[in-house]
C-alpha positions in Angstrom: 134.3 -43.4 161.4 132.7 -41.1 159.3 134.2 -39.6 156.5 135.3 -36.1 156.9 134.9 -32.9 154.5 137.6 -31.4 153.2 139.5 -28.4 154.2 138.7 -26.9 150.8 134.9 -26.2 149.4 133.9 -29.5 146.8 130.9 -28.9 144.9 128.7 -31.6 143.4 127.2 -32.3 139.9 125.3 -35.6 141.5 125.5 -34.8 145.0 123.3 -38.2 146.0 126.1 -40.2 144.1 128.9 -37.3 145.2 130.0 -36.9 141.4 131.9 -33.6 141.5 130.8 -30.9 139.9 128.5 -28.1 139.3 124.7 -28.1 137.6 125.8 -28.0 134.2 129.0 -30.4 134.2 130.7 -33.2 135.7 134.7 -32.2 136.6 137.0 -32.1 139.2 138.0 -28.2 139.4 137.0 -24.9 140.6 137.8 -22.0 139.0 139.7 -18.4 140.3 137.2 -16.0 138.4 139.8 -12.9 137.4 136.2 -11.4 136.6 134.9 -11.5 140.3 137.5 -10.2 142.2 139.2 -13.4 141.9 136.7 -15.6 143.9 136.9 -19.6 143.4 133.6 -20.7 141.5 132.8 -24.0 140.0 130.9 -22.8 137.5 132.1 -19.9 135.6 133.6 -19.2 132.3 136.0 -17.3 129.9 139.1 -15.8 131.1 139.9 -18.0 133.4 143.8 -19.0 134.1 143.7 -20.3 137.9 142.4 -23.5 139.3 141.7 -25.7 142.3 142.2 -29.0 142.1 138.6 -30.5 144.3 140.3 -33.5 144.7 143.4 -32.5 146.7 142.8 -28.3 146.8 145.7 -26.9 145.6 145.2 -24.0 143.1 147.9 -24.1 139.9 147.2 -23.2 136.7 144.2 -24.5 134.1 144.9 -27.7 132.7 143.3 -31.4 132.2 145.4 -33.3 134.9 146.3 -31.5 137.9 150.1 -31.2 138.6 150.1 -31.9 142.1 152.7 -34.8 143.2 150.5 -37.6 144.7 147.2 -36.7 143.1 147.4 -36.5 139.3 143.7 -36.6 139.2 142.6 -35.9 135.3 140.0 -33.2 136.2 137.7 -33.9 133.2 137.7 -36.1 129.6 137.1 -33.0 128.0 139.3 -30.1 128.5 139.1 -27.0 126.0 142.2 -25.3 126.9 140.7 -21.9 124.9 137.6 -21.6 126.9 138.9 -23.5 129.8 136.1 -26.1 129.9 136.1 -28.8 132.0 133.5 -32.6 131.8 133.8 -36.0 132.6 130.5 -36.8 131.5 131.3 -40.2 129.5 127.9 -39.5 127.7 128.3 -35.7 126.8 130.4 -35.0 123.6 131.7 -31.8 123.3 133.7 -29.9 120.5 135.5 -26.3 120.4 134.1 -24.4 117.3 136.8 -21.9 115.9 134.2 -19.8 114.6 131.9 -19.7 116.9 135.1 -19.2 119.6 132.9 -21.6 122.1 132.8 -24.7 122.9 129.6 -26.6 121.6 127.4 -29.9 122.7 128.1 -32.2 119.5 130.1 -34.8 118.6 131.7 -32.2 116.3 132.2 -31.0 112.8 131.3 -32.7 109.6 129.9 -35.3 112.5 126.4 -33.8 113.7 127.3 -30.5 113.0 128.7 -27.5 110.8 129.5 -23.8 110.9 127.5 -21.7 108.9 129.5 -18.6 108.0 126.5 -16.1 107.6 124.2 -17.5 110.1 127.2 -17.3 112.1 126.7 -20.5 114.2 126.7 -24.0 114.0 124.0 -25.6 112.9 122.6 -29.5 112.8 124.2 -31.0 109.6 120.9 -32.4 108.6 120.4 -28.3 107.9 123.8 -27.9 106.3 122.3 -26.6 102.1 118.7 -27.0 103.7 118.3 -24.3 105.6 117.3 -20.3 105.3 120.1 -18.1 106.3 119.6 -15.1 108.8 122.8 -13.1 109.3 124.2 -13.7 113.1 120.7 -15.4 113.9 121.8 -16.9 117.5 122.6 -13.6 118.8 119.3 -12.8 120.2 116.9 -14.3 123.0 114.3 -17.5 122.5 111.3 -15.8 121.7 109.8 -18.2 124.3 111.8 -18.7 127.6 114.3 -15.4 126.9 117.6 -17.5 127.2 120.4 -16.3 125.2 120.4 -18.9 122.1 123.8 -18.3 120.8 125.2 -19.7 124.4 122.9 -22.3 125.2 123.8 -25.3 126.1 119.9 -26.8 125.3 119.4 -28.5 122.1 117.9 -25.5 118.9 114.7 -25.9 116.4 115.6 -24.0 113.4 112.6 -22.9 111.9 111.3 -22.9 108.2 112.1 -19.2 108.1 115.2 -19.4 109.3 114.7 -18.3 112.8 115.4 -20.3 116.3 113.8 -21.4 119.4 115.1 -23.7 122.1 113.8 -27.3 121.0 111.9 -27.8 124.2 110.1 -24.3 123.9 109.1 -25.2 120.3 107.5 -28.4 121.5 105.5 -26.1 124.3 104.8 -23.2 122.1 103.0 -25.6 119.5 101.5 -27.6 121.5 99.7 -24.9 123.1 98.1 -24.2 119.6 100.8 -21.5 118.2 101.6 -22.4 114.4 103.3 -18.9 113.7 107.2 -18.1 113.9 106.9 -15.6 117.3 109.3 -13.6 115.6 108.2 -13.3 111.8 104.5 -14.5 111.8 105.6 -17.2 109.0 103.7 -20.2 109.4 105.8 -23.0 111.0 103.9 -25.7 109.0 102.0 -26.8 106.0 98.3 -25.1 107.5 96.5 -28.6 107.2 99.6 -30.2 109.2 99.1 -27.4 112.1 95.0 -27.7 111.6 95.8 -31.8 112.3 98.0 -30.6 115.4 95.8 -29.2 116.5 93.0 -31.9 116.2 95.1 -33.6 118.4 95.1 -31.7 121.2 91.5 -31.1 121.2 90.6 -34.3 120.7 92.4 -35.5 124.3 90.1 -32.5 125.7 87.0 -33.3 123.8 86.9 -37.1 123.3 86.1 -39.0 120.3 82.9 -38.0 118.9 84.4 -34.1 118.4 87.2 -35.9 116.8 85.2 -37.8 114.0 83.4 -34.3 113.6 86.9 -32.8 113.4 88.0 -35.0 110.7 85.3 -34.6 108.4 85.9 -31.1 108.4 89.0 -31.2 107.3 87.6 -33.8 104.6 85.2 -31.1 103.5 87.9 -28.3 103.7 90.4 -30.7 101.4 87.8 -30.5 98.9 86.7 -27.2 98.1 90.6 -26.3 98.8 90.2 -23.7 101.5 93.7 -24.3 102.7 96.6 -22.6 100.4 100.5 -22.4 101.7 101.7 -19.3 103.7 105.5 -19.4 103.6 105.7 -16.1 102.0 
């Protein structure tokens, strides 16, 4: 016989391998959205205080385990009982940032990441002393693809000048020939770096003749020093 739905609405994160869910996470709760006139979403967030349990339906307050006698299903690994954030993605680490009063993709503090107090956001810690400061920097829109930065869940370039795009819109926007910050005009890297970049890409249009023609160029420009640094 064939399995039948529940009486309640179940949402999927996997719904070939029926891994509850929504799109962004893994868990086994919907939310009561005081926000929304108090509709039931899976994904939602902030100021949230109601559940369901998508396991066996019944709504109780936000927690990590649901309290229901008989079903004690643990709703997520992760549970941020500030933000009310819900995962059990094995594979996605996740950390609350006090500053930032979010919760973050990381394996946490000290770890892969750290707080910069006048950038206010967390940063990579490969950045942490190495990095130019722009006050509240994340609190504006990828110059590319217009998403929010400071609440994206997608992983951040941090650029030479100190300004941000999402890492996958960096990789577009310079592979497409830009070698400017959209935001400041700095260049992004050493000129000869971006002119080889950009030798590249041609060179997969153009085939190898243009490239050999290419590199001498550049030979020639080396030597009578035509390239200078434009960081300023």
């Amino acid at each position: 016989m064939a399995e039948q739905p529940p009486p309640w609405t179940v949402t999927y994160h996997e719904e070939g391998e029926r891994v509850l869910g929504c799109k962004h996470y893994r868990r086994g709760s919907r939310i009561r959205a005081p926000c929304c006139d108090g509709a039931l979403f899976t994904c939602h967030s902030f100021a949230v205080r109601q559940m369901q349990c998508m396991h066996c339906g019944l709504e109780q307050p936000a927690q990590k385990c649901c309290s229901a006698e008989g079903c004690k299903k643990q709703l997520g690994l992760y549970y941020c009982n500030i933000c009310h954030l819900w995962s059990d993605d094995p594979k996605k680490s996740i950390f609350h940032c006090v500053d930032c009063g979010i919760c973050r993709i990381g394996k946490g503090l000290g770890v892969d990441f750290f707080h910069c107090s006048k950038c206010k956001a967390c940063l990579a810690i490969s950045l942490q002393n190495n990095h130019q400061c722009i006050e509240d920097v994340l609190n504006t829109n990828c110059p590319v693809c217009w998403e929010h930065l400071f609440t994206s869940r997608d992983p951040l370039s941090v650029l030479t000048c100190g300004h941000s795009m999402h890492k996958a819109c960096f990789e577009t926007y310079t592979r497409n020939g830009f070698y400017r910050c959209p935001t400041c005009q700095r260049m992004l890297f050493d000129p000869r770096e971006a002119l080889i970049r950009e030798v590249k890409v041609k060179a997969l249009r153009w085939g190898k003749r243009l490239l050999q023609d290419l590199i001498a160029l550049i030979c020639l420009a080396y030597l009578v020093d035509r390239f200078v640094y434009d960081y300023i």
